[in-house]
C-alpha positions in Angstrom: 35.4 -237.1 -53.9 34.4 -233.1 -53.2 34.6 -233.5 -49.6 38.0 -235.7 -49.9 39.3 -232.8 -52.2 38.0 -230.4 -49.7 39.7 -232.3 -46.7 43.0 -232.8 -48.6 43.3 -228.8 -49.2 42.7 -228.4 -45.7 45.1 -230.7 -44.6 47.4 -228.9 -47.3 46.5 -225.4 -46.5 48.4 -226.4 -42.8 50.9 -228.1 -44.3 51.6 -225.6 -47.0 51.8 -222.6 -44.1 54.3 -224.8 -42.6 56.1 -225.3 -44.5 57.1 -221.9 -45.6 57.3 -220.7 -42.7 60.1 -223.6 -41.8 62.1 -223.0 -44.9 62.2 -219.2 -44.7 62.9 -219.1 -40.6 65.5 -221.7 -41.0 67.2 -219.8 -44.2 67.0 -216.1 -42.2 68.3 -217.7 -39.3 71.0 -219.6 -40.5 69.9 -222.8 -38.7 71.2 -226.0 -39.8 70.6 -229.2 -37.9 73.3 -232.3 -37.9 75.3 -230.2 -40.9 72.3 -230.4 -43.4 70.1 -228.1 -44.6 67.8 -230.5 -45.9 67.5 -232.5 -42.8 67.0 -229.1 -41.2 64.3 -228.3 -43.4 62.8 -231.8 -43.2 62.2 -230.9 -39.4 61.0 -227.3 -39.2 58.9 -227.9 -42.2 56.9 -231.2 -40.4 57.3 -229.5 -37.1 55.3 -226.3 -37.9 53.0 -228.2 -40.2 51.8 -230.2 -37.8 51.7 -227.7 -35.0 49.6 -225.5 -37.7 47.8 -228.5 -39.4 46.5 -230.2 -35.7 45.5 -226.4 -34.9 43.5 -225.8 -38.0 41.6 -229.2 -37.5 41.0 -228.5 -33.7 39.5 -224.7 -35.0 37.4 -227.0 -37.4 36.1 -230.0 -35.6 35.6 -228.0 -32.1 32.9 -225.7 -33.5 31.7 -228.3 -35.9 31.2 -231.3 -33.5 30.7 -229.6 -30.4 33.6 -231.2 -28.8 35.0 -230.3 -25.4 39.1 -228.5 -26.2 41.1 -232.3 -25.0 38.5 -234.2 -26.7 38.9 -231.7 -29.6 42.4 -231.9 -29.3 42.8 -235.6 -29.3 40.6 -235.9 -32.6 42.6 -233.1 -34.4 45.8 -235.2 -33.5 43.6 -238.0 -34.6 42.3 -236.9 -38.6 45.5 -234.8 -38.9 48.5 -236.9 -38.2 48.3 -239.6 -40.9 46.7 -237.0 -43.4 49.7 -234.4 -42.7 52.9 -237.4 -42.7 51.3 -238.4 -46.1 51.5 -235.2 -47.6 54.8 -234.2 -46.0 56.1 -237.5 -47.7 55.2 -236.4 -50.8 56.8 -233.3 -50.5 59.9 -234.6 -49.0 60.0 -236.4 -52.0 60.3 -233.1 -54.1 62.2 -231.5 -51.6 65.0 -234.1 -51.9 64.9 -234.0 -56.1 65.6 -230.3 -55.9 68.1 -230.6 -54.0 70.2 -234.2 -55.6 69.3 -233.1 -58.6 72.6 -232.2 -60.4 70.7 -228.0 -60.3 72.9 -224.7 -59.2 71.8 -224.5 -55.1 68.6 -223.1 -54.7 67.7 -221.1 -51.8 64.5 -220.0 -50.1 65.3 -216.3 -51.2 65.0 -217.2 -55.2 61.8 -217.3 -57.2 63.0 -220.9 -58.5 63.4 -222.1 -55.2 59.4 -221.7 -54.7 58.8 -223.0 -58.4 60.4 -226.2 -57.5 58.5 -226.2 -54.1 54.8 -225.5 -55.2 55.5 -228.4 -57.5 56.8 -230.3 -54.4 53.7 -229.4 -52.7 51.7 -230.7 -55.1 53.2 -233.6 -54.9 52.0 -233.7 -51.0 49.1 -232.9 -52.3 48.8 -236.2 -54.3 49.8 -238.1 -51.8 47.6 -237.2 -49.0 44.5 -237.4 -50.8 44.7 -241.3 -50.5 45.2 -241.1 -47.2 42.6 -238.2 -47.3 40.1 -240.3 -48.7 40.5 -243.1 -46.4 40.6 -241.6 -43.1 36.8 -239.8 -44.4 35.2 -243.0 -45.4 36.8 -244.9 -41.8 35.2 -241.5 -40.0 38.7 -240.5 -38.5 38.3 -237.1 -40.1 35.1 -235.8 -41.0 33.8 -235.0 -44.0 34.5 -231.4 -45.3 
């Protein structure tokens, strides 16, 4: 279970930057995609954790297998993608309580915003591992 854990905080470190990133960007920009902000969040926040998530993996499989960059590449996509939509799931999952929930708006500029979204993340968190510990004992994503 350590090097599960291990991968599932990997995976969530990726998903974590991600996501931040997403929901700040989107909020100082102003950007709202088909007239909702939580759809719009839904799509920077996957978008940017997987662009960050497949690049963490490549940085740690490359070195650690020895792997040429596409064939890196291809098993980053490969022990990141499942891992990374699991945990997003779970987040998304928060994400869409926060914001139904009969609460004032939040927004990424309030300290209750990021309450209700480290509990959200650990919620991907709790998710992923599952899928976390699956993908290690099939040898899709090695073992951290």
């Amino acid at each position: 279970w350590h090097a599960v854990f291990r991968s599932t905080t990997h995976c969530g470190a990726g998903c974590t930057l991600g996501d931040t990133l997403g929901e700040t960007l989107f909020f100082l920009l102003g950007i709202v995609l088909f007239g909702s902000t939580l759809l719009s969040d839904y799509i920077a926040d996957f978008t940017l954790a997987y662009l960050l998530g497949v690049g963490f993996q490549y940085f740690a499989i490359v070195p650690m297998c020895g792997y040429p960059p596409l064939k890196g590449l291809w098993e980053a996509i490969k022990a990141d993608t499942l891992s990374l939509a699991a945990f997003e799931v779970g987040m998304f999952a928060g994400m869409a309580a926060m914001h139904w929930l009969p609460l004032p708006k939040l927004h990424p500029n309030e300290p209750v915003y990021w309450f209700f979204m480290q509990i959200a993340m650990l919620l991907g968190f709790a998710t992923s591992f599952p899928m976390n510990w699956w993908l290690v004992k099939k040898g899709i994503k090695e073992r951290m």
